[in-house]
ROROTOR-715044 format. One record per residue (C-alpha): residue number from 1; x, y, z. Coordinates in Angstrom, 1 decimal, always signed. Layout:
<sites>
SITE num     c1     c2     c3
SITE NUM      X      Y      Z
...
</sites>
This chain:
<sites>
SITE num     c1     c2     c3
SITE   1  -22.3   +3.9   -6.8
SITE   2  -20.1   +1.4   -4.6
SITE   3  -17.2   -0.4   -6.4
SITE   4  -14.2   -2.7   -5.4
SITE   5  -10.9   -0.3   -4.3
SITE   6   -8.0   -1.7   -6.3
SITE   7   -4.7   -2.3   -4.0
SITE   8   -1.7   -3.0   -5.5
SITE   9   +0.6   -5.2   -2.2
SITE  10   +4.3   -4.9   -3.7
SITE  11   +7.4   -6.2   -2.4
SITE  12  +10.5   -3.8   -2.9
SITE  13  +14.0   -4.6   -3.0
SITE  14  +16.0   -7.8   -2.5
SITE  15  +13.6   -9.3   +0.2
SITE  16  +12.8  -12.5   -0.4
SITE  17  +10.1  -12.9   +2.9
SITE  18   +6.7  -12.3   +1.0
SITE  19   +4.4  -14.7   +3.4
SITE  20   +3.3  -11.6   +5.1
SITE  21   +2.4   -9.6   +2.1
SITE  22   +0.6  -12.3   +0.7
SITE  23   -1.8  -12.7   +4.2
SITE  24   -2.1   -8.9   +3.5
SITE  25   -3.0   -9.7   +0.2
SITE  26   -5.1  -12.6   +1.3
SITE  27   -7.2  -10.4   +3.8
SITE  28   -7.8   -7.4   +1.6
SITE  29   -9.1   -9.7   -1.1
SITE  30  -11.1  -11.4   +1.3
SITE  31  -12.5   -7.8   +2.7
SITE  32  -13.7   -7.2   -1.1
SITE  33  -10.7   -5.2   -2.7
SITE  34   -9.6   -6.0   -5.8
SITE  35   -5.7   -7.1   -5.2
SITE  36   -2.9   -6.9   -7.6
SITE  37   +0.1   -8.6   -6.4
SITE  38   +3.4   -8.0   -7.6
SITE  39   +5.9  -10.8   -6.0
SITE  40   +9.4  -10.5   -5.2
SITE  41  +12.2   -7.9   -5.8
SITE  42  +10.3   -4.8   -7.5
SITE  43  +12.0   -1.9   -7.9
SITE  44   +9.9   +1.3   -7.0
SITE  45   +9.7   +2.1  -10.8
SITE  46   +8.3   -1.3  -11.6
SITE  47   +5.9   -0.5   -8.5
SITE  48   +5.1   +2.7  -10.0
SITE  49   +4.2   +1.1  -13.5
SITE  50   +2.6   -1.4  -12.4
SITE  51   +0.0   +0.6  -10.6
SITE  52   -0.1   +3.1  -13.4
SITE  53   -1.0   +0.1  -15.7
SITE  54   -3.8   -1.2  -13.0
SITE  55   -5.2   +1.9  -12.4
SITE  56   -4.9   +1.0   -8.9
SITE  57   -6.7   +3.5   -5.9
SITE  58   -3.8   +2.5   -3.1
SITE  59   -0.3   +1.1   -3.5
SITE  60   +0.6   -0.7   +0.0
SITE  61   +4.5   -1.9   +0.1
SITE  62   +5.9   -4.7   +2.4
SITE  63   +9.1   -3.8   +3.8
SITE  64  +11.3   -6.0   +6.1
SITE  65  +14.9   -5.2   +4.1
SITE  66  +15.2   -1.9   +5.8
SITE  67  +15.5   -0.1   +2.7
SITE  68  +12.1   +1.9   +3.6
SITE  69  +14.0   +5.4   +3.8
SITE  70  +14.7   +4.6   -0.2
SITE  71  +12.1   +2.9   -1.2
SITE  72   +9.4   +5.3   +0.0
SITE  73  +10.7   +8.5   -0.9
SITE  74  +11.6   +7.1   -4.7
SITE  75   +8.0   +5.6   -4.9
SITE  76   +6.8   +8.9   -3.9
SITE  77   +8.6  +10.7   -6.4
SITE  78   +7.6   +8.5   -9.3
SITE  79   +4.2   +9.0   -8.1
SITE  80   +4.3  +12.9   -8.2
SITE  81   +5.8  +12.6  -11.8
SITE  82   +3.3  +10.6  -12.9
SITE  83   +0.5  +12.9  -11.6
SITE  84   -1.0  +10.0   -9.0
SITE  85   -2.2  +12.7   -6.7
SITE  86   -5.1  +10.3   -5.9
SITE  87   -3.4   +7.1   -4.9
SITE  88   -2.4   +6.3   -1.7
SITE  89   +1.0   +5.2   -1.2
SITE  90   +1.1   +2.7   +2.3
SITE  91   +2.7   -0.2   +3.7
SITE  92   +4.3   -1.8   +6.8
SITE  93   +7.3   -3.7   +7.8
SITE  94  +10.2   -3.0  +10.1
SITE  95  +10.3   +0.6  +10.4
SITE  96  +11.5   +2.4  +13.7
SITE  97   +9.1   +5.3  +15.2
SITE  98  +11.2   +8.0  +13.9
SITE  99  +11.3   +6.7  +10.1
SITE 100   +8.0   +6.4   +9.9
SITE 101   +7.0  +10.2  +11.2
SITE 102   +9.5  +10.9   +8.9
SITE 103   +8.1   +9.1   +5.5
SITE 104   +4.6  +10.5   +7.1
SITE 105   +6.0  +13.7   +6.9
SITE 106   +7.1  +13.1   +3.3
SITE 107   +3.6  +12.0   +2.3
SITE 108   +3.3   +8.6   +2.8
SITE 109   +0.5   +7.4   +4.8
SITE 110   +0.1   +5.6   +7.7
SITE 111   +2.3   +2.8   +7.7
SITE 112   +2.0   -0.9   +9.9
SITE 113   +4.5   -2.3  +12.1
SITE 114   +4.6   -6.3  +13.0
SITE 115   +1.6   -6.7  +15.3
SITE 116   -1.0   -4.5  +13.5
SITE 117   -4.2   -5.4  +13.2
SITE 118   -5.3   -6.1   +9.7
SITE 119   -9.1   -4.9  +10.5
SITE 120   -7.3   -1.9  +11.5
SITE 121   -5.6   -1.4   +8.1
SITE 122   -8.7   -2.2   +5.9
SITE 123  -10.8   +0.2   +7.9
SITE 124   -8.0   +2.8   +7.7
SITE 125   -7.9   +2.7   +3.7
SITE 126  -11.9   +2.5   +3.6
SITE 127  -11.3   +5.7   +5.6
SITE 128   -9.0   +7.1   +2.9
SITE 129  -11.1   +6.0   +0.2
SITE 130  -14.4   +7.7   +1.1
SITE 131  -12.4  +10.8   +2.1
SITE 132  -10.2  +11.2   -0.6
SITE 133  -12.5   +9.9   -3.2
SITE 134  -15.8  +10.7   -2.2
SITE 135  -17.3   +7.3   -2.9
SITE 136  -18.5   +4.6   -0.8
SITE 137  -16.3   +1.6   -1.7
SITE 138  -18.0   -2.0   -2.1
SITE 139  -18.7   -3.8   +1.4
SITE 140  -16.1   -6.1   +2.9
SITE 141  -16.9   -9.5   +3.1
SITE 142  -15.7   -9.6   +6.3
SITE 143  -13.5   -7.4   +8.0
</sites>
């Protein structure tokens, strides 16, 4: 049985630049997820509660603050207290190389830099999805 992956696109922290997260947003929608957006200035706990609440299969973050290396590893945490073993926690933003082996390394997935394809990034949480849950997710509209 095939059904809509639920995404939750968040924007942590004080960073008031949300245009890219809402193209994110946009294209996953438009590639047949089932978005949740959470506008402006969450705080990884309000992330974390919010996907709890929306039974969401991914959480994707949009970082350009540079707050990543606190974000992330907070999210993370909340997520193992919370026993979301089966969500994926993503993202992209300005991140150098070494930060995000390092969040990798932590647990997060694979995050996007400026430039990355969104294709790319759809296919890659398909990829997750079917792996991690076994399922075939609903086909993309486009994408």
């Amino acid at each position: 049985m095939e059904k809509k992956i639920r995404i939750l696109v968040a924007k942590a922290g004080l960073d008031g630049h949300d245009r890219g997260a809402k193209v994110v947003a946009s294209f996953f929608r438009d590639a047949g997820f089932e978005v949740i957006y959470s506008g402006l200035r969450q705080t990884p706990q309000m992330i974390v509660q919010t996907a709890l609440q929306e039974d969401v299969d991914v959480i994707a973050i949009s970082m350009l603050s540079g707050a990543h290396m606190t974000v992330f590893p907070r999210v993370l945490q909340l997520m193992k207290e919370n026993n979301m073993n089966d969500v994926l926690l993503t993202g992209g933003g300005i991140m150098s190389d070494e930060d995000i082996q390092k969040l990798q390394e932590m647990g997060v997935g694979r995050l996007f830099g400026p430039g990355s394809s969104l294709h790319e990034a759809v296919a890659y949480v398909r990829e997750w999805y079917e792996k991690t849950k076994g399922a075939k997710p609903e086909k993309e509209n486009h994408g």
